[in-house]
mmCIF file of the N, C-alpha and C atoms, coordinates in Angstrom:
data_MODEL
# 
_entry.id   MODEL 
# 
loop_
_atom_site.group_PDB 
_atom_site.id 
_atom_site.type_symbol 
_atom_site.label_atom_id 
_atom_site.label_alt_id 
_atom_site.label_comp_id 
_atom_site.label_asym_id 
_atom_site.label_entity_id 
_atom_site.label_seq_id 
_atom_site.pdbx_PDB_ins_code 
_atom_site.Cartn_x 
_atom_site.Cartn_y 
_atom_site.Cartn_z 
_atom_site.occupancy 
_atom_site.B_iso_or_equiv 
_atom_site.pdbx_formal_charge 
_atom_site.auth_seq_id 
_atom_site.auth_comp_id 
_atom_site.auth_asym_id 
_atom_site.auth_atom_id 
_atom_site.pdbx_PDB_model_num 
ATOM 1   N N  . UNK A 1 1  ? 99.144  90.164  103.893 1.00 0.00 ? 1  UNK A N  1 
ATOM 2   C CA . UNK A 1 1  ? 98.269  90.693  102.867 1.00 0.00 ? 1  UNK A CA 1 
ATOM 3   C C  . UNK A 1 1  ? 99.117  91.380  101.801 1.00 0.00 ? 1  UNK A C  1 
ATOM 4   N N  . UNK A 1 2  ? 98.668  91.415  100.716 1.00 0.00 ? 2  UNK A N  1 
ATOM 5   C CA . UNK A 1 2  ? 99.716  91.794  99.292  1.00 0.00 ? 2  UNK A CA 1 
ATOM 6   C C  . UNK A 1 2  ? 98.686  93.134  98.840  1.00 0.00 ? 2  UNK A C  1 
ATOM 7   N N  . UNK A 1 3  ? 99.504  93.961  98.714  1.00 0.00 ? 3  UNK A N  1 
ATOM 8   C CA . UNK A 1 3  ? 98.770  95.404  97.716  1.00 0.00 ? 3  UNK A CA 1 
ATOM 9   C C  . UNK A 1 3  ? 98.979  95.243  96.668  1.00 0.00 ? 3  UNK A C  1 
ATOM 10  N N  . UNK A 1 4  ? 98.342  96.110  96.153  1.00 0.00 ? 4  UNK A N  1 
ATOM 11  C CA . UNK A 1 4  ? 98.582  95.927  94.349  1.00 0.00 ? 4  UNK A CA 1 
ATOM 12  C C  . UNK A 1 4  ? 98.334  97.651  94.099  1.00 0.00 ? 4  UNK A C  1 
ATOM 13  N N  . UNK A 1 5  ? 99.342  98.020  93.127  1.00 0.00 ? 5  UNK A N  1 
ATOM 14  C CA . UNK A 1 5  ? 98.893  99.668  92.801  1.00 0.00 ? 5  UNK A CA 1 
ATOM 15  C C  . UNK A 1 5  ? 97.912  99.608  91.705  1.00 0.00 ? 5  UNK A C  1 
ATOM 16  N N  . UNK A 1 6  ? 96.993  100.293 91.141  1.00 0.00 ? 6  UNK A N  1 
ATOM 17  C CA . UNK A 1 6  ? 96.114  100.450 90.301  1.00 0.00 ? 6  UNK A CA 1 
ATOM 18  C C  . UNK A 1 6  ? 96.252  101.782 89.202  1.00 0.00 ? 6  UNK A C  1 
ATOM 19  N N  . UNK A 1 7  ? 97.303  102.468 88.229  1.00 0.00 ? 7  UNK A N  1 
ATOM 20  C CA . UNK A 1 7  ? 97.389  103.312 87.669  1.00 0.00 ? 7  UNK A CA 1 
ATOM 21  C C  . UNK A 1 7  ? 96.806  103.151 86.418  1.00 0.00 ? 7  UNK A C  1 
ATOM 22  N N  . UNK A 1 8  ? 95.901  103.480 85.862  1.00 0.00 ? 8  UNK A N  1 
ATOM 23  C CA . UNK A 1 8  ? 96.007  103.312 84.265  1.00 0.00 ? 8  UNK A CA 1 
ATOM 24  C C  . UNK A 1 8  ? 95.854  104.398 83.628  1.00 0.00 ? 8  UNK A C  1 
ATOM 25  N N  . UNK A 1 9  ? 95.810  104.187 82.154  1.00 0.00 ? 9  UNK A N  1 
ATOM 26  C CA . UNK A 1 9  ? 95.924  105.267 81.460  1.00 0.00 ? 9  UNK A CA 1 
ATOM 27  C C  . UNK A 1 9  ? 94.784  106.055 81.724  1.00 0.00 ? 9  UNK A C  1 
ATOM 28  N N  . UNK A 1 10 ? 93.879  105.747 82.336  1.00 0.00 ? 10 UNK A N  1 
ATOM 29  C CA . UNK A 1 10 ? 92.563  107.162 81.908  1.00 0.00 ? 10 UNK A CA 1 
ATOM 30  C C  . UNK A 1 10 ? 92.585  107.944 83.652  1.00 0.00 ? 10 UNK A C  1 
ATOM 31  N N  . UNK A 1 11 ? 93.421  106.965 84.470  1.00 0.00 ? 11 UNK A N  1 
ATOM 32  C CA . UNK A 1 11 ? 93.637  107.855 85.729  1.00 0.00 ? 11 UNK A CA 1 
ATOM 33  C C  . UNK A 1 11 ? 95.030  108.463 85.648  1.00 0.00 ? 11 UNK A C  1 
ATOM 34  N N  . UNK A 1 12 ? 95.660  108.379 84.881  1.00 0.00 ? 12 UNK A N  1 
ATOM 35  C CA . UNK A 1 12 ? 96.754  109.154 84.308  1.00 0.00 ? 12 UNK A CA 1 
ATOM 36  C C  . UNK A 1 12 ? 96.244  110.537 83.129  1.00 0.00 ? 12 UNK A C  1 
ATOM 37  N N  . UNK A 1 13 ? 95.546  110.541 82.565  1.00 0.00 ? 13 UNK A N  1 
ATOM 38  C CA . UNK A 1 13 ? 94.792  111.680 82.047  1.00 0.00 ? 13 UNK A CA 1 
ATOM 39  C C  . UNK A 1 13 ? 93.932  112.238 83.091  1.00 0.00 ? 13 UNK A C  1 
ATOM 40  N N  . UNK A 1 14 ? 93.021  112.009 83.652  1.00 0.00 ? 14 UNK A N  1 
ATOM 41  C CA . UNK A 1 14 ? 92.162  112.549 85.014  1.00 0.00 ? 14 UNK A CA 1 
ATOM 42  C C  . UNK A 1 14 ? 93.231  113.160 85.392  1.00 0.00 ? 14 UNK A C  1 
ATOM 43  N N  . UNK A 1 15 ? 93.980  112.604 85.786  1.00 0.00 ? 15 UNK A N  1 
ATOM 44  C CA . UNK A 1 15 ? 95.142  113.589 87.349  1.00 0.00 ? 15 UNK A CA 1 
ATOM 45  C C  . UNK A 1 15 ? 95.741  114.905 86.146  1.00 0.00 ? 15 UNK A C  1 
ATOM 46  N N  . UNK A 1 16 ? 95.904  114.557 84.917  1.00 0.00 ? 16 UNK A N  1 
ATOM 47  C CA . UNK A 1 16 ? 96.733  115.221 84.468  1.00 0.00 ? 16 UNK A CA 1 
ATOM 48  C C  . UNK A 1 16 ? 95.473  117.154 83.829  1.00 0.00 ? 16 UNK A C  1 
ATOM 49  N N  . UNK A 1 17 ? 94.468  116.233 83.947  1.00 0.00 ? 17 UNK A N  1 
ATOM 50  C CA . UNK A 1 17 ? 93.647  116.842 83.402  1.00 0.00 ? 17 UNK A CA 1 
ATOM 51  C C  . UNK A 1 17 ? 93.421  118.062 85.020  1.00 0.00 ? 17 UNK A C  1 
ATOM 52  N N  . UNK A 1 18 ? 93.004  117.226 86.098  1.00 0.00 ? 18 UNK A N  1 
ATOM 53  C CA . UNK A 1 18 ? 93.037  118.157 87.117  1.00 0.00 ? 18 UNK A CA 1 
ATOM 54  C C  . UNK A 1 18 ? 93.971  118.788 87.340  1.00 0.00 ? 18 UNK A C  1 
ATOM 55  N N  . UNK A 1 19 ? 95.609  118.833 87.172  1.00 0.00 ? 19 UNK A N  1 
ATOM 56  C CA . UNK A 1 19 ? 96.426  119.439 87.356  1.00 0.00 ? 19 UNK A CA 1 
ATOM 57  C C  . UNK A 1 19 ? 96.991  120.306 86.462  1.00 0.00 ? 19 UNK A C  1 
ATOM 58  N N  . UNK A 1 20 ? 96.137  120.449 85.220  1.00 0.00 ? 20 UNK A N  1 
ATOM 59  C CA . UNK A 1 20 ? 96.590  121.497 83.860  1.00 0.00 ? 20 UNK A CA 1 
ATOM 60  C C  . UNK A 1 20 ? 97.988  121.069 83.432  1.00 0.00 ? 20 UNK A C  1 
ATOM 61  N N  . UNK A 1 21 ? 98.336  119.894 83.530  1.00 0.00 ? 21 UNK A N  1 
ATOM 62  C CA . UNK A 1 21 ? 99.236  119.163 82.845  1.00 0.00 ? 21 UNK A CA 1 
ATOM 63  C C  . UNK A 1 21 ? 99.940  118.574 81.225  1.00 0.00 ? 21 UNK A C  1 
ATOM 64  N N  . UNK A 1 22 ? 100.230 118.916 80.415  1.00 0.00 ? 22 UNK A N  1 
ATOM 65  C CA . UNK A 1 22 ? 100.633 118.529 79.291  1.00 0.00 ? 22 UNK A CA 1 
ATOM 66  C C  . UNK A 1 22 ? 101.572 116.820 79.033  1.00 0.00 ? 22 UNK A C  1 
ATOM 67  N N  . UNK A 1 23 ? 100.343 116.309 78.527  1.00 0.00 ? 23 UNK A N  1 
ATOM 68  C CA . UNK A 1 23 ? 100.254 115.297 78.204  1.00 0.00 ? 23 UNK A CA 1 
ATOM 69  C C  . UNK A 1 23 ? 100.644 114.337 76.689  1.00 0.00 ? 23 UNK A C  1 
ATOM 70  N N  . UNK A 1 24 ? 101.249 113.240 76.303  1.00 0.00 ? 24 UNK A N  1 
ATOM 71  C CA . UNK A 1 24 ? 101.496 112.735 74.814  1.00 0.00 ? 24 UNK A CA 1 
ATOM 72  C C  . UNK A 1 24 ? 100.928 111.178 75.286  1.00 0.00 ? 24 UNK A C  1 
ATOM 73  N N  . UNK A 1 25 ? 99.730  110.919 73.874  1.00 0.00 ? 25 UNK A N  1 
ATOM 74  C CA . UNK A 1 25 ? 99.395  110.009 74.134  1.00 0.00 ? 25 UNK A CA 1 
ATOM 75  C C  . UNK A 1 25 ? 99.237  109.441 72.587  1.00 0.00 ? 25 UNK A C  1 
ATOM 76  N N  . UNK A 1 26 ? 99.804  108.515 72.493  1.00 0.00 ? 26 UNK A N  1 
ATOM 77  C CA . UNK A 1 26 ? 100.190 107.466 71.684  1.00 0.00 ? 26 UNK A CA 1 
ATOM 78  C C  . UNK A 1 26 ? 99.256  106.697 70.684  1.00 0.00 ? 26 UNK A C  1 
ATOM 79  N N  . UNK A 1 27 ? 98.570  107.166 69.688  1.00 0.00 ? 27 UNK A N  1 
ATOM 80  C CA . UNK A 1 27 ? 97.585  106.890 68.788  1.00 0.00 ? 27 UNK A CA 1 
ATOM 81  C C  . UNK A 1 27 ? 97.784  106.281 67.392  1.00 0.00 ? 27 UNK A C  1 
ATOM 82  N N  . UNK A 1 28 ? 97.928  105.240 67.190  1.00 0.00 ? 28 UNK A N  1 
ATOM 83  C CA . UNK A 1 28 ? 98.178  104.717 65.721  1.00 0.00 ? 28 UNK A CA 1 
ATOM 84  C C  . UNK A 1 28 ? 99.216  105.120 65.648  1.00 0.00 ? 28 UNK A C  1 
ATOM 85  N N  . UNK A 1 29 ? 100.785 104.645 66.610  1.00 0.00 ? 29 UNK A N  1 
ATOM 86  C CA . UNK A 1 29 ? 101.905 104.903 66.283  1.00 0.00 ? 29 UNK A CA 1 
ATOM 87  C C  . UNK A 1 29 ? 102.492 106.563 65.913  1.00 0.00 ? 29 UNK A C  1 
ATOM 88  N N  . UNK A 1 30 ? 101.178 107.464 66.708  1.00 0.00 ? 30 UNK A N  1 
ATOM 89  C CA . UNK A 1 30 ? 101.716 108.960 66.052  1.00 0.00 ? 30 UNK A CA 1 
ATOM 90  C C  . UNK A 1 30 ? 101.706 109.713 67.801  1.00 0.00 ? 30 UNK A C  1 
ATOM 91  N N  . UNK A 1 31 ? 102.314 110.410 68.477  1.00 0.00 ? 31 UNK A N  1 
ATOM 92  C CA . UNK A 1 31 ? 102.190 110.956 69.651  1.00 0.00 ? 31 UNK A CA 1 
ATOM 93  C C  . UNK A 1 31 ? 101.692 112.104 69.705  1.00 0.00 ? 31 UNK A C  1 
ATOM 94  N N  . UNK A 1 32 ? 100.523 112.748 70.320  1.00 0.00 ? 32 UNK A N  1 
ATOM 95  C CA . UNK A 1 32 ? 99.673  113.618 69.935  1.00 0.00 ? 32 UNK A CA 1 
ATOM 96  C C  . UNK A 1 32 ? 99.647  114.342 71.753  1.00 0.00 ? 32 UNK A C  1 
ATOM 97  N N  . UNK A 1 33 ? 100.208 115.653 71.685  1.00 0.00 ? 33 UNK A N  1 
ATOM 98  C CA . UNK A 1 33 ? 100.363 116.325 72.493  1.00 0.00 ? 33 UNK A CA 1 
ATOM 99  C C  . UNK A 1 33 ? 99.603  117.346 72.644  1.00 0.00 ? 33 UNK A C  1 
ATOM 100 N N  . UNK A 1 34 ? 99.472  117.811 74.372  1.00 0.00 ? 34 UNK A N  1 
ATOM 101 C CA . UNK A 1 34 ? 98.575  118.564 74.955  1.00 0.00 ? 34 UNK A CA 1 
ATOM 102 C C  . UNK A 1 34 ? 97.850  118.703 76.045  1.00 0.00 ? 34 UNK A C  1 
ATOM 103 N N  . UNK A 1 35 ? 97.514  119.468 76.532  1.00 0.00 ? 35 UNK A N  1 
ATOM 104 C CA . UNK A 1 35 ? 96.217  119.389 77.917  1.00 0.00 ? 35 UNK A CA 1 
ATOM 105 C C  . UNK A 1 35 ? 94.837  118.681 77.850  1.00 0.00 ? 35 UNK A C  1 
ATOM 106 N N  . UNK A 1 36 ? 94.728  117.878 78.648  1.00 0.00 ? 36 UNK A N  1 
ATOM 107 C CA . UNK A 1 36 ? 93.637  117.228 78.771  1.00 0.00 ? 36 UNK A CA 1 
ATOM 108 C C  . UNK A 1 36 ? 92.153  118.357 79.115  1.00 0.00 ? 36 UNK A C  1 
ATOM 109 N N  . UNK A 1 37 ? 91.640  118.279 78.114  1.00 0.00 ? 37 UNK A N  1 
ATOM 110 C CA . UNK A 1 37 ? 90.264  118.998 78.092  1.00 0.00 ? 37 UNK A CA 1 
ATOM 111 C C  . UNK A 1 37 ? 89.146  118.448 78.466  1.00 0.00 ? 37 UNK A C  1 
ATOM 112 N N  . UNK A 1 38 ? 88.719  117.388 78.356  1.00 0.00 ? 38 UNK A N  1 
ATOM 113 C CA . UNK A 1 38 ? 88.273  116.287 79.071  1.00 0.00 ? 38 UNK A CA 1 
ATOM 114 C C  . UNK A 1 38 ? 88.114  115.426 78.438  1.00 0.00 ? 38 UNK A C  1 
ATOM 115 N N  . UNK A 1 39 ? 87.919  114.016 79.332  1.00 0.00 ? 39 UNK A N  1 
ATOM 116 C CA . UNK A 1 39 ? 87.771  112.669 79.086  1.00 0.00 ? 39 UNK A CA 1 
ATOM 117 C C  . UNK A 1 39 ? 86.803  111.965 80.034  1.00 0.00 ? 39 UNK A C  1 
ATOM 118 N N  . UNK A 1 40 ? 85.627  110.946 79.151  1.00 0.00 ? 40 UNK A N  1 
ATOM 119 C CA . UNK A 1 40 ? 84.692  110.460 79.351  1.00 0.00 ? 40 UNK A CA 1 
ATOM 120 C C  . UNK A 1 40 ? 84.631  109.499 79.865  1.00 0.00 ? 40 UNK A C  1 
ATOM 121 N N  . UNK A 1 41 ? 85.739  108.593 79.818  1.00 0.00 ? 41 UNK A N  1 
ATOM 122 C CA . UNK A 1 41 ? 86.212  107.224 80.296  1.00 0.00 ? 41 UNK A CA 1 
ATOM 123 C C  . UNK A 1 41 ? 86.086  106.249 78.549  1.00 0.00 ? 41 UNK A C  1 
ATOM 124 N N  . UNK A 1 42 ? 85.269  107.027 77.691  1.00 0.00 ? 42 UNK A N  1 
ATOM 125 C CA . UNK A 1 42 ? 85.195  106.838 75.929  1.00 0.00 ? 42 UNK A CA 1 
ATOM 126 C C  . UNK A 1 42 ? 86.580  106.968 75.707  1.00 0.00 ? 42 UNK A C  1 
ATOM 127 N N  . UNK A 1 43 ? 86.560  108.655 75.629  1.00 0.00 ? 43 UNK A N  1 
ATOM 128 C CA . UNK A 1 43 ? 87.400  109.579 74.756  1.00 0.00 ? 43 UNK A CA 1 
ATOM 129 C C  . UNK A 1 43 ? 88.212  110.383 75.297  1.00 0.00 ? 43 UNK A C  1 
ATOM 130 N N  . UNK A 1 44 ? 89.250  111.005 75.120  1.00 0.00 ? 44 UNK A N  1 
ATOM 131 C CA . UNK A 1 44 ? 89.964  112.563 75.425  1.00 0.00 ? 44 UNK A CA 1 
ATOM 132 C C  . UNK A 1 44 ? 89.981  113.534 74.748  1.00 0.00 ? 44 UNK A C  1 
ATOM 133 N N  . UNK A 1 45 ? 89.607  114.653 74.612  1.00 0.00 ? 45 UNK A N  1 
ATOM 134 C CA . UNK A 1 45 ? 90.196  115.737 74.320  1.00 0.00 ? 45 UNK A CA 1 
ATOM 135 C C  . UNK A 1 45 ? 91.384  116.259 74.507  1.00 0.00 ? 45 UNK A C  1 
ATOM 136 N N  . UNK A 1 46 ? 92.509  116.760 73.884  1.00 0.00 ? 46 UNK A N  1 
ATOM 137 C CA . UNK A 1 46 ? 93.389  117.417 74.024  1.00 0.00 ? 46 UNK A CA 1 
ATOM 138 C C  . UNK A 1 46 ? 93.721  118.466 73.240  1.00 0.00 ? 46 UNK A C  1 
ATOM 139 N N  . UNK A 1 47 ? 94.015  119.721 74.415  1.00 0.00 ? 47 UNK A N  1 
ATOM 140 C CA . UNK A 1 47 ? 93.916  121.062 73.589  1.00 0.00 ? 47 UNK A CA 1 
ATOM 141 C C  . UNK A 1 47 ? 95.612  121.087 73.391  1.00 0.00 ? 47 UNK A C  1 
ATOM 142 N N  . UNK A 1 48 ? 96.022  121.377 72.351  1.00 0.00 ? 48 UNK A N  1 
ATOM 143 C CA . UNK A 1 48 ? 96.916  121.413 71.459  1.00 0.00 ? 48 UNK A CA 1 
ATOM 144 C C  . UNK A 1 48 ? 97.571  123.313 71.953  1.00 0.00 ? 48 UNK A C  1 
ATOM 145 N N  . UNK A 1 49 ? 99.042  123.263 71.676  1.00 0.00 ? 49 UNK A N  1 
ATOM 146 C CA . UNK A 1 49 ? 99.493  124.273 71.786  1.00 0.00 ? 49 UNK A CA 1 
ATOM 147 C C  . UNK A 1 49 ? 99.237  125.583 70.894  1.00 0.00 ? 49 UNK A C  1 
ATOM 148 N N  . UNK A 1 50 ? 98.698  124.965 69.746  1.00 0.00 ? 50 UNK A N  1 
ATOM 149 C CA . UNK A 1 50 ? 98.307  125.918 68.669  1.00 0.00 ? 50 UNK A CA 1 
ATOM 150 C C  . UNK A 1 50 ? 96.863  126.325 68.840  1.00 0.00 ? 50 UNK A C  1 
ATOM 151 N N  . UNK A 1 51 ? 95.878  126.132 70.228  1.00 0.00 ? 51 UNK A N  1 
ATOM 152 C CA . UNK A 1 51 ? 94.816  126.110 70.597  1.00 0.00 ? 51 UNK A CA 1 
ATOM 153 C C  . UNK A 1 51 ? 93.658  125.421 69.620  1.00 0.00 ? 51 UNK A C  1 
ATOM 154 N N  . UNK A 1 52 ? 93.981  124.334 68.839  1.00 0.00 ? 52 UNK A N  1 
ATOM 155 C CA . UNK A 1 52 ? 93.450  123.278 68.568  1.00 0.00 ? 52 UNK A CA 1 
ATOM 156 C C  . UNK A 1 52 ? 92.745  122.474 69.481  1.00 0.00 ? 52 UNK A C  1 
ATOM 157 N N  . UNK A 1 53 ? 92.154  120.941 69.072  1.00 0.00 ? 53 UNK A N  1 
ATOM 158 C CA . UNK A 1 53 ? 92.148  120.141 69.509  1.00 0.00 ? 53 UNK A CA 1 
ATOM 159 C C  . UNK A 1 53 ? 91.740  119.022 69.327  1.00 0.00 ? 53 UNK A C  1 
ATOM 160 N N  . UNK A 1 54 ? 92.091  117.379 69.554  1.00 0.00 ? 54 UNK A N  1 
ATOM 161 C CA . UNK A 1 54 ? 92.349  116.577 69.223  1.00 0.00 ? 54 UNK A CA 1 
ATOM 162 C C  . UNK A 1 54 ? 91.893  115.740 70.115  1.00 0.00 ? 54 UNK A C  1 
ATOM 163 N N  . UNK A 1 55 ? 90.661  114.652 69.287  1.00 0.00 ? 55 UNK A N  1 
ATOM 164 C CA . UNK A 1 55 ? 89.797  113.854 69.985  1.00 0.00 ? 55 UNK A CA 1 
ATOM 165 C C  . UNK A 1 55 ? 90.771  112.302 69.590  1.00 0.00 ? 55 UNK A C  1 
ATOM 166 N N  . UNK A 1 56 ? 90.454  111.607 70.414  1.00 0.00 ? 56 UNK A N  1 
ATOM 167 C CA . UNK A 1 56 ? 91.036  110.225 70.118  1.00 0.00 ? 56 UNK A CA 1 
ATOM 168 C C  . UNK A 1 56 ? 90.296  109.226 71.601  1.00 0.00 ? 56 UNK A C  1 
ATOM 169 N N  . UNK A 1 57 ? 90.412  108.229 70.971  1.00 0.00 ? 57 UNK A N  1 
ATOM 170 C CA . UNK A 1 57 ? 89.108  107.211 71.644  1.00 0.00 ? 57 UNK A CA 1 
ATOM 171 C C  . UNK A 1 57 ? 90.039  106.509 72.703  1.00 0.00 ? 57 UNK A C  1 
ATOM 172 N N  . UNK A 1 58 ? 89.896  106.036 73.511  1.00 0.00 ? 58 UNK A N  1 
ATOM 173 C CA . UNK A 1 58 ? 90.717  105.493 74.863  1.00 0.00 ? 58 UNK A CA 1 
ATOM 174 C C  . UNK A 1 58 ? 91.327  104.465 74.373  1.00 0.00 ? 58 UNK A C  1 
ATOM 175 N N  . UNK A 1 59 ? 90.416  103.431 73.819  1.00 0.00 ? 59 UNK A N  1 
ATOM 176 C CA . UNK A 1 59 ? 90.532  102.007 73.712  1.00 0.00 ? 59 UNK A CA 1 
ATOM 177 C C  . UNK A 1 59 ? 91.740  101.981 72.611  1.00 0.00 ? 59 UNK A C  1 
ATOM 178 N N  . UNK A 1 60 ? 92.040  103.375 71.632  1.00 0.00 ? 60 UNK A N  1 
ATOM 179 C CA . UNK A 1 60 ? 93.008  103.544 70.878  1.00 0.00 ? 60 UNK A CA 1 
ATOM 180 C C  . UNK A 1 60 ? 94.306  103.871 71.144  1.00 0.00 ? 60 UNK A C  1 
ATOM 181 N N  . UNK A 1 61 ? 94.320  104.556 72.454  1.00 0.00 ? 61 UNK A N  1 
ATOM 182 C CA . UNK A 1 61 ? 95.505  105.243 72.949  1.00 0.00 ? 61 UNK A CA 1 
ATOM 183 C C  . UNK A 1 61 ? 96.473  103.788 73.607  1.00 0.00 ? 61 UNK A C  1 
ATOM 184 N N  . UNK A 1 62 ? 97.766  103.777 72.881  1.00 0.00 ? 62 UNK A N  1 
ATOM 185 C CA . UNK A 1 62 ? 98.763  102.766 73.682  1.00 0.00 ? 62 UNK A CA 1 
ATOM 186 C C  . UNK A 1 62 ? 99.444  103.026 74.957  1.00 0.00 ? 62 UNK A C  1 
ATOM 187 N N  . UNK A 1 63 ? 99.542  104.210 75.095  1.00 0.00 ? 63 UNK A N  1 
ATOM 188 C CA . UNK A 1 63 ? 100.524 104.935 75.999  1.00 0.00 ? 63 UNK A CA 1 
ATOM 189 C C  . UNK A 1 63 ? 100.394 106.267 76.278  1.00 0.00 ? 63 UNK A C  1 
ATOM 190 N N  . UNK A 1 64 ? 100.652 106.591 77.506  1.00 0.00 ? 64 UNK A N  1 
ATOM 191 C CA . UNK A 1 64 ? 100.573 108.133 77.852  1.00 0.00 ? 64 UNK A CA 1 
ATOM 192 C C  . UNK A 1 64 ? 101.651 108.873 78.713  1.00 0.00 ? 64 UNK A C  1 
ATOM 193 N N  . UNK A 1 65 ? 102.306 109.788 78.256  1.00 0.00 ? 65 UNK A N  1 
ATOM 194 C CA . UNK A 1 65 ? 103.373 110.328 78.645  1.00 0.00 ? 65 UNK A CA 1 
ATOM 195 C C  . UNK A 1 65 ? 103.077 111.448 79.522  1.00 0.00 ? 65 UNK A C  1 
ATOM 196 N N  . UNK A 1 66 ? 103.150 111.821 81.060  1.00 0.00 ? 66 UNK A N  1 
ATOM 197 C CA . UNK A 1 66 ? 102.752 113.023 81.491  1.00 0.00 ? 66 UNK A CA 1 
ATOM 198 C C  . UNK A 1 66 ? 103.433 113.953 81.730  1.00 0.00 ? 66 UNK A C  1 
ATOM 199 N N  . UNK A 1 67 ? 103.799 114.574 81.529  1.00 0.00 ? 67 UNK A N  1 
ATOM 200 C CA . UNK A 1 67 ? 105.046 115.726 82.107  1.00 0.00 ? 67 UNK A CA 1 
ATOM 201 C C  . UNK A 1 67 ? 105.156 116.060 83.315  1.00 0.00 ? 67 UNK A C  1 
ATOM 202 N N  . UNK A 1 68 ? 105.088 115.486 84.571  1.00 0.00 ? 68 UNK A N  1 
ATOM 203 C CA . UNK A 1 68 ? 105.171 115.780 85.357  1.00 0.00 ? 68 UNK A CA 1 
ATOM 204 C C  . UNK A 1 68 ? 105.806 114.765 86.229  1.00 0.00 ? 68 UNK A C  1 
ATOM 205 N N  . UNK A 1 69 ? 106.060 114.771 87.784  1.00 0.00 ? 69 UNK A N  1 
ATOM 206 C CA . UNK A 1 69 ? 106.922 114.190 88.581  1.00 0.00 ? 69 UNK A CA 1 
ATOM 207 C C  . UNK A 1 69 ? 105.784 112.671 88.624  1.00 0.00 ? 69 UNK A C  1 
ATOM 208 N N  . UNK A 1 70 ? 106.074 111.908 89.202  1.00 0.00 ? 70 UNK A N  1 
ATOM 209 C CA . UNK A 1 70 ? 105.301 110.475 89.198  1.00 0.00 ? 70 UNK A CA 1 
ATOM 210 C C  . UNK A 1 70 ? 105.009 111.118 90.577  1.00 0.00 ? 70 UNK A C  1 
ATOM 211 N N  . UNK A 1 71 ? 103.222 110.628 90.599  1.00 0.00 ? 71 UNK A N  1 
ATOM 212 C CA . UNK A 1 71 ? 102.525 110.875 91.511  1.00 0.00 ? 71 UNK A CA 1 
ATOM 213 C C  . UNK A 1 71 ? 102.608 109.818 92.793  1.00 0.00 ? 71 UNK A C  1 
ATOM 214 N N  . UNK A 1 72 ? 102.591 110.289 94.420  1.00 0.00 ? 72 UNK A N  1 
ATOM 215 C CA . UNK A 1 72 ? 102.628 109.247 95.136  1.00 0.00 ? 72 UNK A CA 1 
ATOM 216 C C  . UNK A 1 72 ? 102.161 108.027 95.010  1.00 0.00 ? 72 UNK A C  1 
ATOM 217 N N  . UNK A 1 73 ? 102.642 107.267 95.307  1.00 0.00 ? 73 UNK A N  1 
ATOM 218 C CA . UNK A 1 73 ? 102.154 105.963 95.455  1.00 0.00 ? 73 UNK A CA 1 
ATOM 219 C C  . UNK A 1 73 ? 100.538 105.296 96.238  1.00 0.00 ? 73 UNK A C  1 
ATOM 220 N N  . UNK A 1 74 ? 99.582  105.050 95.766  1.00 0.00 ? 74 UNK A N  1 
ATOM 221 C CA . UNK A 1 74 ? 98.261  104.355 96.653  1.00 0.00 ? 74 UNK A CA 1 
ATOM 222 C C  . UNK A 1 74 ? 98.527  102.935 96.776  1.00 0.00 ? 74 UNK A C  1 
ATOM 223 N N  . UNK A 1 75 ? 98.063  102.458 97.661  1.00 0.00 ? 75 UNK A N  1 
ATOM 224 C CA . UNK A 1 75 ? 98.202  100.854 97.505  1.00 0.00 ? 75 UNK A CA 1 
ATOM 225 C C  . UNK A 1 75 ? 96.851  100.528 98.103  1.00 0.00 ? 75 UNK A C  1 
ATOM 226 N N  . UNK A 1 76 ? 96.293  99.312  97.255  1.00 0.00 ? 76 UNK A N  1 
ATOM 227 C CA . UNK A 1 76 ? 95.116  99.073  97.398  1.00 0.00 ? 76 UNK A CA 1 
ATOM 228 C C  . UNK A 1 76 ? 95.049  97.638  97.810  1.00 0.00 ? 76 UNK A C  1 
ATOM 229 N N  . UNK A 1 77 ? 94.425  97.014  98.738  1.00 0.00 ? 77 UNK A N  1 
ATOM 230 C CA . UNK A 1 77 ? 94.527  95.689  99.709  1.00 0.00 ? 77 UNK A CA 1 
ATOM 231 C C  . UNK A 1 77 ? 94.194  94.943  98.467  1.00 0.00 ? 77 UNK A C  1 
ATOM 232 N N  . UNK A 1 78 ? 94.916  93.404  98.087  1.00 0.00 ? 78 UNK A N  1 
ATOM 233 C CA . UNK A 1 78 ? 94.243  92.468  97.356  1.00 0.00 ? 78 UNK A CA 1 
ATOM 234 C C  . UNK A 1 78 ? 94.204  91.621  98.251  1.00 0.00 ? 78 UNK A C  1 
ATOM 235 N N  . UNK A 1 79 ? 92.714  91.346  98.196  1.00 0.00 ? 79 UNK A N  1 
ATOM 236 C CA . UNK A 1 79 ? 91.859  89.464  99.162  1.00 0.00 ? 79 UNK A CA 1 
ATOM 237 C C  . UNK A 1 79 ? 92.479  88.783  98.244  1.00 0.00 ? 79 UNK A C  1 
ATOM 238 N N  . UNK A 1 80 ? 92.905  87.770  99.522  1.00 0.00 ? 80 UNK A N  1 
ATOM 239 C CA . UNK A 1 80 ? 93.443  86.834  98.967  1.00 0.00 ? 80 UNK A CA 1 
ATOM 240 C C  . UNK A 1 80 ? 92.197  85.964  98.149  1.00 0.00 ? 80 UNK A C  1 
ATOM 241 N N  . UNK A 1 81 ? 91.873  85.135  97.525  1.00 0.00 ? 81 UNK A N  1 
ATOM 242 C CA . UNK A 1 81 ? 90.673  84.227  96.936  1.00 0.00 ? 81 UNK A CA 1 
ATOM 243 C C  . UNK A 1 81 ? 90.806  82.823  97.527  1.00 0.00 ? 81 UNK A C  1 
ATOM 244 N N  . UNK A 1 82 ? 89.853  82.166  97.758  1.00 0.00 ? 82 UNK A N  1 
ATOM 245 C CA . UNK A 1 82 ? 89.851  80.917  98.652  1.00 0.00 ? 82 UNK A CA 1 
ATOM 246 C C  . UNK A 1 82 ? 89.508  79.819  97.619  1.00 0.00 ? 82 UNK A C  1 
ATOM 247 N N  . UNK A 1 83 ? 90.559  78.749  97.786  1.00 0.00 ? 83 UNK A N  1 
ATOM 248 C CA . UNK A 1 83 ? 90.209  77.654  96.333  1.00 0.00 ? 83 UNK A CA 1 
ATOM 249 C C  . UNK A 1 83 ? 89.507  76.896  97.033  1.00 0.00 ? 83 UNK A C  1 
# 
């Protein structure tokens, strides 16, 4: 049987968001830093060091940078499919 890991960007904001983590996420080529305030599975909030904050839409974000150690590993069973 083959695993497959499942990380993406909006479970990379979630974790970061539960862990009061400072986050850069990648919007029209500009990197926009901060704590995840929340996110809808839409949108994020991020509160900004200057206690700002900065909405940007998921489907916009390219990339997300977390500051923190890379989280353990999950592995999730892939069925095989029957031709």
């Amino acid at each position: 049987m083959e695993t497959s890991t499942i990380y993406s960007m909006g479970t990379a904001l979630d974790r970061a968001r539960e862990n009061g983590l400072v986050v850069e996420v990648l919007v029209g080529g500009a990197w926009l830093s901060g704590r995840v305030a929340a996110s809808d599975g839409h949108g994020v909030v991020l509160e900004t060091s200057d206690h700002e904050h900065v909405v940007a839409r998921l489907e916009s974000v390219v990339a997300v940078r977390v500051h923190a150690d890379l989280p353990p590993r999950v592995t999730i069973p892939v069925q095989s499919q029957a031709r």
